[in-house]
VEXGUTOR-151707 format. One record per atom (N, C-alpha, C): x, y, z. Coordinates in steps of 0.2 Angstrom, whole numbers, plus 5000, padded with zeros to 4 digits. Example, Ala and Ser with C-alpha at 12.3 -4.5 7.8 and 13.67 -1.06 7.14 Angstrom:
<sites>
506649725039506249785039506649845039506449895035506849955036506450005039
</sites>
This chain:
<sites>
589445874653589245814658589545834665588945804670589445834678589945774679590245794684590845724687590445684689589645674692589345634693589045574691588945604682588545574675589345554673589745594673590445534671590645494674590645484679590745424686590445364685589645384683589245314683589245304675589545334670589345334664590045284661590645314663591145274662591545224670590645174671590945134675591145074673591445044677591944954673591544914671591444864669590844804668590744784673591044794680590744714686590944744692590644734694591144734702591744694705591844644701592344624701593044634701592944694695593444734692593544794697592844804700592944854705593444804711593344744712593744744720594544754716594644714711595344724711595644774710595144854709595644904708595644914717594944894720595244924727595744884730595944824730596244794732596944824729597044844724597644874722597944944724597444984725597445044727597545054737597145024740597245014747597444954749597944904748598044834750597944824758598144894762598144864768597844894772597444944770596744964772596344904778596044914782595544884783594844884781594544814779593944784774593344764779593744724781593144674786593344684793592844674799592744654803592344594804592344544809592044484811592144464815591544444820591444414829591844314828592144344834592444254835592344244840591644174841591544174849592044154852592044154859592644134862592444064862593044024863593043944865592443924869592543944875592043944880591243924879591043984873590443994873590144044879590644054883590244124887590844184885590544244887590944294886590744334881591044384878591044434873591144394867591144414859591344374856592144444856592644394851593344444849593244464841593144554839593044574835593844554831593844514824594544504821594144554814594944564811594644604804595344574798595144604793595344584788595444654782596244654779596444694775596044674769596044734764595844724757596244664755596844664756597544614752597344554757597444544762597144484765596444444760595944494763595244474759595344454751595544484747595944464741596044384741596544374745597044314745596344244744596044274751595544214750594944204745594644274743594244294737594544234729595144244729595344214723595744164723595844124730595844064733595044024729594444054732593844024732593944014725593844084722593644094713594244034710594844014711595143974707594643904709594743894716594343854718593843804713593343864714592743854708593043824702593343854699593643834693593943794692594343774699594543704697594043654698593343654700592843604703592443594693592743654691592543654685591743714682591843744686591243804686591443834680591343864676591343914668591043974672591144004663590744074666589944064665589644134670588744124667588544074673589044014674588443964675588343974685587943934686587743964694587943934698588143974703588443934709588043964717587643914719587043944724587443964731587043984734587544024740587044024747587043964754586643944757586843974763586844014767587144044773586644114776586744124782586544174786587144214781587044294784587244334785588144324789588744314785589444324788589944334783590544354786591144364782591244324775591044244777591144214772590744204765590044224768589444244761589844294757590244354761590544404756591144374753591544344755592144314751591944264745591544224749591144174743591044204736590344244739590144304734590644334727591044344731591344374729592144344725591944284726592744224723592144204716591344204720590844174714591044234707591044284707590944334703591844334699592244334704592944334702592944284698592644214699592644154694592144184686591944234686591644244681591044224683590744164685590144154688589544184692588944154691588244204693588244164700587944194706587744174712587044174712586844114714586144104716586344114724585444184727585444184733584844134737585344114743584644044745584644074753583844104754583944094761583944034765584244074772584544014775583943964778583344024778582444014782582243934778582343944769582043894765582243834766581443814766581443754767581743694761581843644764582043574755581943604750581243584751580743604744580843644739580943704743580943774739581643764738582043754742582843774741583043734736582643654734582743604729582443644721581843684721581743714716582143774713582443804720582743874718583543854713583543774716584243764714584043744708583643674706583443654700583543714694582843764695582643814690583143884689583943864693584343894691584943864689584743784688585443724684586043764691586143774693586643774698587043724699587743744697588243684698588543664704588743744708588843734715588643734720588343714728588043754732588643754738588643824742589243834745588643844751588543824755588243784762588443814767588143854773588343864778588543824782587943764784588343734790588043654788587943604792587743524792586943524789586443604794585843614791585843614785585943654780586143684775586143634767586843584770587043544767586443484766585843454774585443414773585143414767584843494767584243484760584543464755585143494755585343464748585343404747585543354752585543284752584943264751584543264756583843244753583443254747583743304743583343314737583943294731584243284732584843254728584643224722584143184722583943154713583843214711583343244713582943304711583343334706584243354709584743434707585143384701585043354695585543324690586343384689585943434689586443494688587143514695587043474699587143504705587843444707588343474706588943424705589443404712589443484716589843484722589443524729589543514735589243574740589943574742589943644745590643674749590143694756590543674759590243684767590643744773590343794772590643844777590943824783590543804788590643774795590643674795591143654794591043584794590943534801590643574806590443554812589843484809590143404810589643384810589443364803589843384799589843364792590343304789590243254785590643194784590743224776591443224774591643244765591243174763591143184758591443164750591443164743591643134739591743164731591443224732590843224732590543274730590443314736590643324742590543374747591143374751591543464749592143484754592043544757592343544762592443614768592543664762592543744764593043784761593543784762593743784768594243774767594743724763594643664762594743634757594743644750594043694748594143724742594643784741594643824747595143874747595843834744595943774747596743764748596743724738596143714737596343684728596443734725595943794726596143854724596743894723597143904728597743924730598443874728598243804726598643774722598643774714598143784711597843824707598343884705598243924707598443964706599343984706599543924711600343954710600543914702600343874701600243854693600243904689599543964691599243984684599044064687599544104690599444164695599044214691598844214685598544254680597944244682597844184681597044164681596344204683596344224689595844284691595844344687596344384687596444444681596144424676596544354673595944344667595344344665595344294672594344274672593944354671594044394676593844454677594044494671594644504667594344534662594044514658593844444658593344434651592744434654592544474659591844474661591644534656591144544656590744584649589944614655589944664652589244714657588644684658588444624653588044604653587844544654588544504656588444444659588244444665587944374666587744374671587944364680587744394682588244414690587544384695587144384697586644364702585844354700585944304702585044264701584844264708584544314710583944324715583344284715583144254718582344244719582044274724581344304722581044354724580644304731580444314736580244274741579444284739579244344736578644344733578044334739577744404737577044364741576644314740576644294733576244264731576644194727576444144725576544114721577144074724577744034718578344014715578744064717579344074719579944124717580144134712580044194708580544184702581244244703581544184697582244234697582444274695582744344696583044394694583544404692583644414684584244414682584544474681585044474687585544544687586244554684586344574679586844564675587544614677588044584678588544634682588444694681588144734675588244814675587944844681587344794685586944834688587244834694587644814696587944824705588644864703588744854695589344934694589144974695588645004692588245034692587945074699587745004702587545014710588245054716588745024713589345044717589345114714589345134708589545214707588945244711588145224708587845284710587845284718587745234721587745244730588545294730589045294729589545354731589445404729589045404722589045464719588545514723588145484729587545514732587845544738588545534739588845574744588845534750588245484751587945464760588645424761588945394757589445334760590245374759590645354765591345384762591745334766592545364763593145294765593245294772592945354774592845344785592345324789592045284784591245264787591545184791591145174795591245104798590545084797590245034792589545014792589544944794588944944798588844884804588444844797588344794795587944744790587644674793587044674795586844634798586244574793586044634789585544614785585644544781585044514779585044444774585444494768586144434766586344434759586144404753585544384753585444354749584744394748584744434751584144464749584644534746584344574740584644624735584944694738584344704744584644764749585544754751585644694755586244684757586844684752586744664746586844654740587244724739586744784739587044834736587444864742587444854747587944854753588544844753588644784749589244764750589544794743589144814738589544844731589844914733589144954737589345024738590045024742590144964745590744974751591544974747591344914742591944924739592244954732591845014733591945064729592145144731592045134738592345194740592745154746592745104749593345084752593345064759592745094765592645074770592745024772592645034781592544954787592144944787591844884783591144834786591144794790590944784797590744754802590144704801590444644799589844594796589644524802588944544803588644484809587744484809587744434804587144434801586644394809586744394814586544364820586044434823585244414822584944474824584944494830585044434834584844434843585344464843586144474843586544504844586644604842586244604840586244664837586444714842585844734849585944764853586744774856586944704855587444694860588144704855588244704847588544744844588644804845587944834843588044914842588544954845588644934853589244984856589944964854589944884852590644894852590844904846590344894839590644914832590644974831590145054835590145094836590145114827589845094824589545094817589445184814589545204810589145284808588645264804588845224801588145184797587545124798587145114795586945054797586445064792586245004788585344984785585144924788584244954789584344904791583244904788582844864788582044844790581744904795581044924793580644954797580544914803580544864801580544814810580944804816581344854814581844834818581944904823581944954818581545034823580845044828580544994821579844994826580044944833580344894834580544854839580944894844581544924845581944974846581345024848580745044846580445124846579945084854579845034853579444984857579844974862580544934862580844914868580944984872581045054870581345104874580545144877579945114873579345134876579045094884579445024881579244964887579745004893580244984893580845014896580745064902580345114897580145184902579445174905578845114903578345124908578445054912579145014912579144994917579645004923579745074923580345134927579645154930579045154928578545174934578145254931577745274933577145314930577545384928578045414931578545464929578945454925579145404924579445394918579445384914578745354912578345354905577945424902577845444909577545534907578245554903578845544907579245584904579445564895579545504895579745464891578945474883578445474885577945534881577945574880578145624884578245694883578845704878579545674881579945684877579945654866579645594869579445574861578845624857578645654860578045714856578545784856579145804860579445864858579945824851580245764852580645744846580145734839579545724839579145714831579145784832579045844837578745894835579545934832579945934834580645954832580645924826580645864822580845834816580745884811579745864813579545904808579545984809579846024812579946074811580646094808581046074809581646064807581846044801581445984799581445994789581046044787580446044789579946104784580546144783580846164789581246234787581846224783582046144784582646124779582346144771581746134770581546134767581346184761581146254766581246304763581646364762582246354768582746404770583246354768583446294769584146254769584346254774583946284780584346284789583846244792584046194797583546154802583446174807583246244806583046284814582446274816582546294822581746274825581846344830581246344834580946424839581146404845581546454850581946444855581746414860580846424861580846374865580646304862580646264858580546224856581546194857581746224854582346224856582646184862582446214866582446224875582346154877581646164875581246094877581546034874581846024867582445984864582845974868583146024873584045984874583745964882583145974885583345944891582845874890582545884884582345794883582745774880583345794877584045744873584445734879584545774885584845734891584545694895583945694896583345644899583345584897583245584888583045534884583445504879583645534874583845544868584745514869584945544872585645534872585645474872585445434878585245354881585345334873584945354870584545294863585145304858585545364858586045384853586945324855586645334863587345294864587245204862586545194865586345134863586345094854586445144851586745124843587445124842587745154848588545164847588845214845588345274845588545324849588945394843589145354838589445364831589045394826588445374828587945344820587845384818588145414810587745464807586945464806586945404801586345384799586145314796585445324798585145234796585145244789585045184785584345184776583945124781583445134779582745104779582445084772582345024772582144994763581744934766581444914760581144854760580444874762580244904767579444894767579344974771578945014771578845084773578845084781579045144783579345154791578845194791578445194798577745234801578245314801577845364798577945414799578245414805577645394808577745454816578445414820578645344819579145324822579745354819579945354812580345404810580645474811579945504812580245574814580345584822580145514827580345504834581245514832581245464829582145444828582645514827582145534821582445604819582545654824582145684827582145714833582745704840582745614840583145604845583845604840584045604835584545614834584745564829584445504827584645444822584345464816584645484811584445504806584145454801583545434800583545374796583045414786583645384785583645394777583245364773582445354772582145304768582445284764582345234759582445214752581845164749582145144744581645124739581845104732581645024731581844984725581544924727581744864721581544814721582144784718581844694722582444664720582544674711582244694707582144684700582544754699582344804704583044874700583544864705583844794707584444824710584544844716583744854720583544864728583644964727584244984725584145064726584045104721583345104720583145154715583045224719583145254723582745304728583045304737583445364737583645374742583745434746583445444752583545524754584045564757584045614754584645644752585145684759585445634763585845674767585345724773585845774772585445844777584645844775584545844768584045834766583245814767583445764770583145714770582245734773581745674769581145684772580745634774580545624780580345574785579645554780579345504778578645484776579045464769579445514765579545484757580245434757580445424750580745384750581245424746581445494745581845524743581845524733582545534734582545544725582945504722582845494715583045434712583745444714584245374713584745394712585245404706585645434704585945484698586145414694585645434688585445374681584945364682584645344685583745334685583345374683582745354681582345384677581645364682581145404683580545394685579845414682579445364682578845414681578245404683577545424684576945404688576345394683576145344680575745304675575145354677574645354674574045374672573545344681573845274680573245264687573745244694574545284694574745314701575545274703575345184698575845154699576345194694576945174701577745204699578145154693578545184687578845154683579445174683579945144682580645144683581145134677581445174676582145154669582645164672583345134670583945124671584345084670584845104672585545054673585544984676585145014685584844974689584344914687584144904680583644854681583744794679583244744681583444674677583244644669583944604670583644574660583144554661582744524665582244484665582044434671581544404670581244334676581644274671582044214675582544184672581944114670582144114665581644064659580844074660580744144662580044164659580144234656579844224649580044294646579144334646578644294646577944314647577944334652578144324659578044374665578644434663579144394660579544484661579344534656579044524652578344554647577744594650577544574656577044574661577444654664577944634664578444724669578844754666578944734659579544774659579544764649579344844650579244864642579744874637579644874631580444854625580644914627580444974627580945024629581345044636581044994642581444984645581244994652580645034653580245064658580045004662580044974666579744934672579544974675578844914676578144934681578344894689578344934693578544914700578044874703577344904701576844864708576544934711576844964715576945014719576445084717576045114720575745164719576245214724576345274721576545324723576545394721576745474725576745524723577345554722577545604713578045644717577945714718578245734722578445804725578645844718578245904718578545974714579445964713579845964719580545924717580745884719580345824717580745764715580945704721580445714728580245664733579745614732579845564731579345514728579145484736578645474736578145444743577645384740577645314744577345264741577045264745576145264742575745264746575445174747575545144742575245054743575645014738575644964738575544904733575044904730575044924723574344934718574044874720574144814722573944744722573544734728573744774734573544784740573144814741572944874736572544924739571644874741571444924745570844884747570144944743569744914740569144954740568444904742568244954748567644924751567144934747566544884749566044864746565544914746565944994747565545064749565945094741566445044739566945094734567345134736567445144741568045194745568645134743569245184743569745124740570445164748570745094750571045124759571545084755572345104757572845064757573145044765572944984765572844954772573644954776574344984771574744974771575045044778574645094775574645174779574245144786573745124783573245114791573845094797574045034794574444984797574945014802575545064798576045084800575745154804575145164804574945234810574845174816574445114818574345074821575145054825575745064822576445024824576545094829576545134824576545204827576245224835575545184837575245224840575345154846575345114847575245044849576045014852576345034857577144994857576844934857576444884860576444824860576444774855576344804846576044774841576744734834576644694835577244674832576944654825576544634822576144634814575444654815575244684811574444704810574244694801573744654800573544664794572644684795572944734790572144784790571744734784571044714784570644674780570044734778569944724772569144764770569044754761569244704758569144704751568344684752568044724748567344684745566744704751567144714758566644714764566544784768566044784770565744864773566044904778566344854781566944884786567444834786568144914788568844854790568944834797569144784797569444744801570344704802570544694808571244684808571144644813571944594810572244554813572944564816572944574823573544594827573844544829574444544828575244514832575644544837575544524844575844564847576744554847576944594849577744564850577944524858578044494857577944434864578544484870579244504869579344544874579044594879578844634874578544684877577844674881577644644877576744594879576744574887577344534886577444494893577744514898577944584896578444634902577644664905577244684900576544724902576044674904576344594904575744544907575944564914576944554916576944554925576644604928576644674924576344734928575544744927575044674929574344684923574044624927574444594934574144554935574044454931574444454926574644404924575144374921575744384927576244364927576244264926576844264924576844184923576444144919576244194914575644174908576044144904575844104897576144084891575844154887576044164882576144214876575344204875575244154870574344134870573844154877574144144883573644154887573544234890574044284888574044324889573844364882573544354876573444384871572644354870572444294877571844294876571444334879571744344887571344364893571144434889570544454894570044524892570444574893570944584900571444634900571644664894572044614892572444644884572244654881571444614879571044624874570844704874570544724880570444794881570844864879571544844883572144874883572244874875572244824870572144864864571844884860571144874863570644924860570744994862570944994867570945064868571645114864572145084862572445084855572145104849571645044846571445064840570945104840570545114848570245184846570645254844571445234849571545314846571745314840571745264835572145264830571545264825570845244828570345274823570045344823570345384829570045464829570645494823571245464819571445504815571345484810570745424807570545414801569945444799569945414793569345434789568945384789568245394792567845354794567545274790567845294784567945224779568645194781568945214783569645194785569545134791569245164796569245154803569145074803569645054811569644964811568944974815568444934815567744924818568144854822568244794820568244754825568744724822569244664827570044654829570044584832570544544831570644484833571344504834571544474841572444444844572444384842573044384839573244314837573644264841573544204839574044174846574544154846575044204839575644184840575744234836576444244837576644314832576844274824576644314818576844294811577444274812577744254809578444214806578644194798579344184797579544164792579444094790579444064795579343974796578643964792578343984795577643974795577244004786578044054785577644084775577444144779576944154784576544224783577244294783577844274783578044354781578744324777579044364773579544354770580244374773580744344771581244334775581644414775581344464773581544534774580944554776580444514780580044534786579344564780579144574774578644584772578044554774577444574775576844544776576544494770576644424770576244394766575344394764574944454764574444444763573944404763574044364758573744284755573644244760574244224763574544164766574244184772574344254776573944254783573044254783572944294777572144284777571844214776572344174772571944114771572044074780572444084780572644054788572144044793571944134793571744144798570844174796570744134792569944154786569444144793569444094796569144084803568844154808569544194808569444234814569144284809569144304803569244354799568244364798568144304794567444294795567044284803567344254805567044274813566744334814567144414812567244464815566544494808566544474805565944494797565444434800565544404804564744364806564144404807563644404804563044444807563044504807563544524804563544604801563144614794562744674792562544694788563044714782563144664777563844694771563244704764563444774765563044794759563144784753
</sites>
């Protein structure tokens, strides 16, 4: 057996048991970092951080907490907050208490947040701020099950009986405990591999959310295999900005406390830009939208420096995809990432030109990205590659635990999603969808056993959704959502999912595109512009001082991106190609349901939306 298969083979039951060995082995390591605005409200924010033994102190403050509030084990305690330190303590006191965490984004409205809680008997909900706490109150008949809310920021919040600050829970907890200083040790060792640790609800494209039952073994599990894959070590500083409540950040914070690193935690997306230089991060995960954003701000940026600088700013982005891909191939057949002198050449005086700029604009650090949750356009990918920001696809679902598929370091291949991670099993069914066995997967959708019947076989194999290829060694590439594919009313079958990301690709202004063609003779697409960028190209365009709407009406723009989808239709296949195209007049959003709070494209919910524009553009056409 290698050291790798005994690592993940003899791991603990929980992660739990992972913090207390770290906490025991590192006590005064640094854990955490966290922005504290100034008083003022102007200024910088002041980065503070927190030891393993610190973090500890408050971790099993919370977890006594809970158990004085009266939580057991198994049973659920919901978790309502953005992205921050305290989501991870909480988290983390929830699981110490032996307890399952329900995750609630912070987006969700009552309604849902009131069903998420019901259909998960949740005892506790632990609240970010006054918002948070509202739905709870408003739905209140509704949650029998639902005894206490703990309120992260009590700005604006009035206690009682049943509603206290954390800090308040901290300090029950902490009196608790000088009583009964065992208590945590105990809790945690009576956790068991298969009790329950996290009930996710999936934001789904479709439908109800159902929930995912993650049983502690899979984020042990998760902790071993991500260290075992080498990408993460106890010198990394990882920047974590992402939703916690969504499975990806999830396995971020397991991998973190298993090999030991600084997480840098500020789920504040506006902020990002203005973190990166000073967390100076080697790591980061992060959405495909947020590169394509990034690929697009540093495209706006160069063609409004004037007609030379955009030459240059083009030129230089076609030597970095032309480098990437030279440079794997050859990774790929020699193990060396050379490239031919003059190709070479032309690389370092576009890395002083261009490149360097974008690499300090990350902080300067950065090893390397992962990308998860929905596929990165080739061609922007091997830009980044080129310029220097290594980005590392992946690939999972909240139901395996988010990392089933990762690419491999030096390794790695722009377009796939890499190889499984070490325990996993893969395999490609007869009509192309991907199936999944491991460690990583869920017991089940929570009080539906008929839908978990639906994906996941008595032997153990789960069906993803997801069509895909692999590679003679073992690079898996997702070509669509089986559910997504399109076959037009010619029988051509297009995964609108590929069209889409060569259009992100080709287009800096385009911030959502959904390609349409089920059942109909040609495709069509609905474009979302990105409103920055749009409105930097309205001043230079003669329509300055426009609203968003009125600049995604006029003819200019109209023009200006058709001239886009033409070239984005010279590299299709004639069944592929977008024929006709409507601008939306407002960009998708999570508010609204058209996209999911890790930015997926709702399908359903925009086509029916926008059935108007869609049938408009099939008016008077001949459908065969």
């Amino acid at each position: 057996m290698s050291d790798t298969q005994t690592l993940i083979e003899n791991r603990p039951p929980s992660v739990a048991t992972l913090f207390l060995e770290r906490v025991a082995a590192t006590p005064d390591a640094e854990a955490y970092r966290y922005p504290v605005p100034p008083a003022s409200g102007q200024g910088p924010d002041d980065w503070k951080s927190l030891s393993w033994a610190q973090a500890a102190e408050r971790v099993y403050a919370i977890a006594a907490g809970l158990i004085e509030l009266g939580v057991q084990p198994e049973q659920r305690v919901a978790l309502a907050s953005s992205t921050r330190l305290e989501w991870i303590l909480a988290d983390l006191g929830i699981m110490c208490a032996g307890a399952a965490t329900t995750t609630v984004y912070p987006q969700t409205n009552a309604e849902e947040s009131a069903f998420i809680l019901s259909d998960s008997e949740s005892r506790v909900l632990i609240a970010e701020d006054a918002a948070q706490l509202a739905k709870a109150v408003e739905k209140k008949a509704e949650l029998p099950d639902l005894t206490h809310v703990v309120v992260i920021d009590p700005a604006g919040v009035e206690t009682a009986d049943w509603i206290l600050t954390l800090d308040e829970l901290e300090k029950r907890g902490a009196a608790r405990l000088e009583k009964e200083p065992d208590l945590i040790k105990e809790r945690v060792g009576a956790i068991t591999k298969d009790q329950l640790a996290t009930l996710i609800y999936t934001s789904g494209t479709t439908g109800r959310p159902k929930g995912v039952r993650l049983p502690h073994d899979n984020w042990a599990y998760m902790a071993k295999a991500t260290a075992a894959t080498g990408l993460i070590s106890a010198e990394d500083v990882q920047y974590l900005w992402l939703p916690l409540a969504h499975v990806f950040g999830k396995v971020l914070t397991s991998g973190q406390i298993e090999v030991g690193h600084v997480t840098a935690v500020d789920g504040r997306v506006d902020k990002i830009i203005e973190n990166l230089p000073v967390v100076e991060p080697t790591y980061m995960a992060a959405v495909p939208r947020i590169f394509e954003k990034v690929y697009n701000g540093v495209a706006a940026k160069a063609r409004a420096g004037g007609g030379a600088k955009y030459k240059i700013f083009q030129w230089a982005a076609e030597v970095a995809r032309e480098y990437a891909k030279v440079a794997q191939d050859n990774f790929r057949r020699t193990g060396t990432a050379s490239v031919p002198f003059g190709l070479g050449a032309k690389h370092k005086v576009a890395d002083a030109l261009v490149y360097a700029k974008i690499r300090e604009a990350f902080g300067g650090n950065l090893r390397a990205c992962v990308s998860g949750s929905a596929a990165l356009a080739p061609e922007i990918g091997y830009f980044f590659s080129g310029a220097g920001i290594h980005i590392l696809e992946g690939y999972g679902l909240t139901e395996s635990s988010a990392a089933s598929f990762v690419n491999p370091g030096e390794a790695y291949r722009t377009g796939t999603v890499g190889k499984p991670l070490p325990g996993t099993e893969v395999r490609i069914a007869d009509d192309g969808e991907i199936l999944l066995r491991g460690p990583g997967i869920m017991q089940g959708y929570h009080k539906l056993p008929e839908k978990t019947a639906e994906v996941l076989e008595s032997d153990g194999w789960f069906h993803t959704g997801d069509i895909g290829e692999l590679s003679p060694d073992g690079y898996l590439r997702i070509t669509d959502r089986k559910k997504d594919l399109i076959k037009t009313s010619g029988g051509k079958y297009i995964a609108p999912a590929e069209v889409e990301g060569q259009f992100k690709a080709v287009c800096p202004y385009v911030s959502n595109i959904l390609v349409h063609g089920a059942d109909r003779n040609f495709c069509t697409a609905l474009i979302a512009l990105d409103e920055a960028a749009i409105l930097e190209w309205a001043k230079e365009n003669g329509l300055e001082g426009k609203t968003y709407a009125e600049v995604v009406a006029a003819p200019a723009t109209v023009a200006m991106v058709e001239g886009y989808v033409k070239q984005l239709n010279e590299g299709l296949q004639r069944w592929q190609t977008i024929k006709k195209f409507r601008l939306l007049p407002r960009d998708l959003d999570v508010e609204h349901g058209e996209i999911t709070p890790s930015l997926k494209l709702k399908r359903p919910v925009v086509e029916r939306e926008y059935k108007g524009l869609i049938d408009e553009m099939y008016a008077g056409a001949r459908e065969a």
